[in-house]
C-alpha positions as CSV (number, residue, x, y, z in Angstrom):
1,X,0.0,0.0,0.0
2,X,0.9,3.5,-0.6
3,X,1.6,6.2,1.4
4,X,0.9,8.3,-0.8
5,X,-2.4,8.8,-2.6
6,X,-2.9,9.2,-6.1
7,X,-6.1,9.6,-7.8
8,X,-8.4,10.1,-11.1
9,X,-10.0,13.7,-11.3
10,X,-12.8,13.5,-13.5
11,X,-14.6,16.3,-15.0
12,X,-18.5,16.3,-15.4
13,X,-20.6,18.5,-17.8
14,X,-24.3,17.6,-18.5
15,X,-23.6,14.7,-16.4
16,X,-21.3,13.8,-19.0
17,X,-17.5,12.7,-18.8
18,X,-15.6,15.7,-20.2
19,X,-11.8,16.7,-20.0
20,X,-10.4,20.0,-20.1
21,X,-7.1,22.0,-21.8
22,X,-6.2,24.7,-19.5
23,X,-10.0,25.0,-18.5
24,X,-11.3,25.2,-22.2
25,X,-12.4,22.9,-24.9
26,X,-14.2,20.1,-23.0
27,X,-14.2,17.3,-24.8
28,X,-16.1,13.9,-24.9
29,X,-15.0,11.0,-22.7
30,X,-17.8,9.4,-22.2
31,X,-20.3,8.1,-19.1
32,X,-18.5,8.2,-15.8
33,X,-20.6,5.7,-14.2
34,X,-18.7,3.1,-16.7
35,X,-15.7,5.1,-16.1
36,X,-16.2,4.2,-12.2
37,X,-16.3,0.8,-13.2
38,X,-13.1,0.4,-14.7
39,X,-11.3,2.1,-11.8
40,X,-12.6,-0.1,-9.2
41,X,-10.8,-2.9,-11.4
42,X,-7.8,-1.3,-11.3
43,X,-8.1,-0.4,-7.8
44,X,-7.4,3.4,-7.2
45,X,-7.2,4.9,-4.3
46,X,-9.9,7.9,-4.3
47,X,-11.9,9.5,-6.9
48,X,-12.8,13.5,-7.8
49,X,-16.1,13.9,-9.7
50,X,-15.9,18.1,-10.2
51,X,-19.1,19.3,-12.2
52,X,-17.5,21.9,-14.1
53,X,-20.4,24.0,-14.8
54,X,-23.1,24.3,-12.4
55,X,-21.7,27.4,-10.7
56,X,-21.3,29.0,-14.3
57,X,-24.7,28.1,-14.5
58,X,-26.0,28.9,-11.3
59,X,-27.3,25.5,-11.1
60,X,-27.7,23.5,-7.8
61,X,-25.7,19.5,-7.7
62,X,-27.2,17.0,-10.2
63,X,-28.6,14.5,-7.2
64,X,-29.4,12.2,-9.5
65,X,-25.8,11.9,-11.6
66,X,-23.7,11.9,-7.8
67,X,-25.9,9.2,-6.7
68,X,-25.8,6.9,-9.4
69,X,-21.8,7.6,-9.8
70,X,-21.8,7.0,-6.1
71,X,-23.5,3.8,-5.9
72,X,-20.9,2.5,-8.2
73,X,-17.4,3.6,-6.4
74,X,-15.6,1.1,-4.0
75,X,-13.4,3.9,-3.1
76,X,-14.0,6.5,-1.5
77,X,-15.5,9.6,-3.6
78,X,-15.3,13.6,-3.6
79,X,-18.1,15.8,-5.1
80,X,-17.4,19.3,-5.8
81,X,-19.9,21.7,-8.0
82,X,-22.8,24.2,-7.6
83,X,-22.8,23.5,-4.0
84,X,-23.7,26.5,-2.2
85,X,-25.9,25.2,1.2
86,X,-25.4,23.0,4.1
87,X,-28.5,21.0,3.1
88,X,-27.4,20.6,-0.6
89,X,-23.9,18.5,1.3
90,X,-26.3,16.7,4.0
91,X,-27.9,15.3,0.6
92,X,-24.8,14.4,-1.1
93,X,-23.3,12.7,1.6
94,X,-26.2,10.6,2.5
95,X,-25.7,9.6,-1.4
96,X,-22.5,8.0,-0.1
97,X,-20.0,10.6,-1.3
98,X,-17.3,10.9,1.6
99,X,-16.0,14.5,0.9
100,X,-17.5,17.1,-0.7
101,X,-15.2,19.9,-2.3
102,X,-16.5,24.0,-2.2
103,X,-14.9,26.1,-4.2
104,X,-16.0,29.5,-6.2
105,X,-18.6,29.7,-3.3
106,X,-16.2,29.4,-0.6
107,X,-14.4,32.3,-1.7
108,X,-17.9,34.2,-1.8
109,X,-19.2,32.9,1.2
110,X,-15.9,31.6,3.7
111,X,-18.1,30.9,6.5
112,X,-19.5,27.4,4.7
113,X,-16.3,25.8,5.6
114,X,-16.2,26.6,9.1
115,X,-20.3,25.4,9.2
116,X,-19.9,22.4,6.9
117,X,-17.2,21.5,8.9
118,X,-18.5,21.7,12.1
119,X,-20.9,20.1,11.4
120,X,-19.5,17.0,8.9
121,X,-16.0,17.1,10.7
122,X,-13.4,18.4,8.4
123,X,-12.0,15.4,7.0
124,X,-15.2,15.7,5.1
125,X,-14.5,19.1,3.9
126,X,-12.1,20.2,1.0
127,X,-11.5,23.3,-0.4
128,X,-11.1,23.6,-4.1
129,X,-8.2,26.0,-5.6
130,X,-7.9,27.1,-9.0
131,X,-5.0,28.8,-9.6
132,X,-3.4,31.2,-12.4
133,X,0.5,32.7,-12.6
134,X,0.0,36.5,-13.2
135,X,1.8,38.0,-16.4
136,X,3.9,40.2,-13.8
137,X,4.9,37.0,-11.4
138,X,3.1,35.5,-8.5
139,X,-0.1,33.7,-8.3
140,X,-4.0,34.5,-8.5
141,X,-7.1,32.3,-7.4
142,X,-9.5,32.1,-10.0
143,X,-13.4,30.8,-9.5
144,X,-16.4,29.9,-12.0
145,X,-13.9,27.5,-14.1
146,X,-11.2,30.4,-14.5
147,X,-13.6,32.6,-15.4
148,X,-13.2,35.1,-12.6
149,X,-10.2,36.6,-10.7
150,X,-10.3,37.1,-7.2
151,X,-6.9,38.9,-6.5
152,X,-7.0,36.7,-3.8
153,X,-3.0,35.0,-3.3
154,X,-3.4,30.9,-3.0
155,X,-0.8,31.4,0.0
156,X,-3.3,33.5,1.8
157,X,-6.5,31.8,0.5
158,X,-4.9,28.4,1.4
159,X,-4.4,29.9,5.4
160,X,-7.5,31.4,5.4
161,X,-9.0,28.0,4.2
162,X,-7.1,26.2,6.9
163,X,-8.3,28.5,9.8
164,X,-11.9,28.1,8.8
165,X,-11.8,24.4,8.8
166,X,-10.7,22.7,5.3
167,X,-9.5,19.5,6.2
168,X,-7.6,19.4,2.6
169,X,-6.6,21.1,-0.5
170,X,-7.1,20.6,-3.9
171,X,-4.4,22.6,-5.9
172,X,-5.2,23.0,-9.3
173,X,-2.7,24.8,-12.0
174,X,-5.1,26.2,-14.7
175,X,-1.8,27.0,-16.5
176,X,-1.1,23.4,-16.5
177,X,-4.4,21.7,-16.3
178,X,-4.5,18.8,-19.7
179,X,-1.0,19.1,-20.7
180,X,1.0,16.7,-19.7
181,X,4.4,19.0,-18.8
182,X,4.3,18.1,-15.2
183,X,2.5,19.4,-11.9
184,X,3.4,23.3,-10.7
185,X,5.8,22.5,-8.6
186,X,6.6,26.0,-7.4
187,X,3.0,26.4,-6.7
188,X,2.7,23.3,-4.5
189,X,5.5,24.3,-2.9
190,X,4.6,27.8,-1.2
191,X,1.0,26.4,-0.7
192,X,2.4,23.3,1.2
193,X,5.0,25.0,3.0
194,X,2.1,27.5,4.6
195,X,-0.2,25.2,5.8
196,X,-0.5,21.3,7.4
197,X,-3.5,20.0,5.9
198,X,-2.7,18.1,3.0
199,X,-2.4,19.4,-0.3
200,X,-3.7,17.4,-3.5
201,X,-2.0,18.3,-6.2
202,X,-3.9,18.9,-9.5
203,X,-3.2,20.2,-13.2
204,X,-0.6,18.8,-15.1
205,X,0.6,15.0,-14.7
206,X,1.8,13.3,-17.6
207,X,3.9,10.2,-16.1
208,X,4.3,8.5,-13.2
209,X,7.4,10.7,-12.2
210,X,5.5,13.9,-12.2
211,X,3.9,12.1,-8.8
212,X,7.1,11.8,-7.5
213,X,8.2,15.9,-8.0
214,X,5.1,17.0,-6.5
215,X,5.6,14.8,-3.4
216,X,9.1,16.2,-3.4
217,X,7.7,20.0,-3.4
218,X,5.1,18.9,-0.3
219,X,1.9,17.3,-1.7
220,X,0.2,14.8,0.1
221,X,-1.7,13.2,-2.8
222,X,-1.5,13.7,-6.7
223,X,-4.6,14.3,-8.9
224,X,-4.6,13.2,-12.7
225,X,-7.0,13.6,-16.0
226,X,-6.0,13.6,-19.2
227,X,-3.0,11.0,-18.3
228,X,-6.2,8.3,-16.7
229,X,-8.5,9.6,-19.7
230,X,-6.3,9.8,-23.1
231,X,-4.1,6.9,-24.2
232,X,-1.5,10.0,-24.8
233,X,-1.2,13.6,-25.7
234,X,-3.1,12.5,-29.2
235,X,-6.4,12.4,-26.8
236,X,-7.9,9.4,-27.9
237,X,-10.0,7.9,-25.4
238,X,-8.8,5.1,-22.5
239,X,-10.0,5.0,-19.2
240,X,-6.9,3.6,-17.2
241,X,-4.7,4.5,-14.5
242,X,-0.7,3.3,-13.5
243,X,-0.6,0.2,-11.9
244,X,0.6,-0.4,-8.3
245,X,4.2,-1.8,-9.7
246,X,4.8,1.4,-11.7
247,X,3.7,3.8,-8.8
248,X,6.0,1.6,-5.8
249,X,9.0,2.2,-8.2
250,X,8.6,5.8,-7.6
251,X,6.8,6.8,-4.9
252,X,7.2,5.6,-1.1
């Protein structure tokens, strides 16, 4: 077994399997539920289901889509999209999702992590992060699936997140986000190194090494999509994921 945890995020539009280049151009995977199936043969850890539209759509959690998707995962699941009320995450829990991730209306609305927290325990309670480099230098949060700047610094956002509650972090480069050149880690690095909830890092992988250099920078866990979605940087469709030989020869 692991220590460290490496997992599939999967994007949802339309209750649809979709996959993302640098937050644009989602393009057709396929049904998640099947895509549930084939991880649970090949054993993974955890799995991310983020609906990647609802809050640019203003649209409350597709009930329906989590619970069927839920019903289906041996491991245990996050949800994160459109969620914006404490009885919207009693609902998805009792679906059988074990953590539920808040993002553009966290930074609108902090207090939700401290409630949701409180009241689910934090280990149930992730912050989502979506973050940009600025053309000057340094680093800006964006929400509504990059579509809105927040001038808020992912250093200060990720404290902030911690104070309130967050039992984790879900880092995610938009720079990098469906291109295979690696994990930001620069950007893991000053997020890690300011707070001690674990980071899960997000936006980037290409190969089973790239775990290994975010781990080195201070992530606890490593997300991946295209690299568990594509059979390469050609995009054509396979659902898989590095087996547990390839992962134990890089990662501890």
């Amino acid at each position: 077994m692991l220590s460290v945890r490496v997992m599939p995020c999967l994007l949802l539009r339309n209750s649809k399997l979709v996959k993302t280049v640098r937050f644009k151009d989602p393009d057709y995977i396929g049904d998640p539920v099947n895509a549930v199936k084939i991880y649970n043969d090949k054993e993974v850890d955890e799995l991310i289901f983020l609906d990647i539209t609802a809050t640019i759509d203003q649209k409350s959690p597709n009930f329906k889509t989590i619970g069927e998707i839920a019903s289906e995962c041996f491991m245990p699941m996050t949800y994160g999209g459109g969620i914006r009320t404490i009885d919207e995450m009693r609902r998805i829990y009792n679906l059988g999702v074990e953590k539920i991730a808040i993002n553009s209306y966290a930074v609108e609305n902090p207090d939700i992590i401290s409630k949701a927290s409180t009241i689910f325990g934090s280990q149930s309670v992730l912050v989502a992060m979506d973050v940009k480099r600025r053309l000057m230098g340094g680093y800006e949060v964006f929400t509504h699936g990059a579509r809105k700047g927040t001038k808020l610094d992912p250093v200060d956002w990720a404290r902030k997140a911690e104070a309130l509650g967050a039992g984790e972090i879900l880092l995610t480069s938009i720079d990098r986000d469906g291109t295979y050149e690696g994990y930001d880690t620069e950007l893991i690095r000053k997020v890690s190194d300011s707070v001690s909830v674990p980071i899960i890092a997000c936006g980037g992988a290409g190969k089973v090494e790239d775990f290994a250099k975010a781990v080195e920078a201070g992530a606890s866990a490593c997300a991946a999509g295209s690299m568990v979605v594509y059979q390469g940087k050609g995009r054509g469709v396979l659902i898989n994921f590095p087996s547990q030989k390839e992962m134990r020869a890089i990662l501890p």
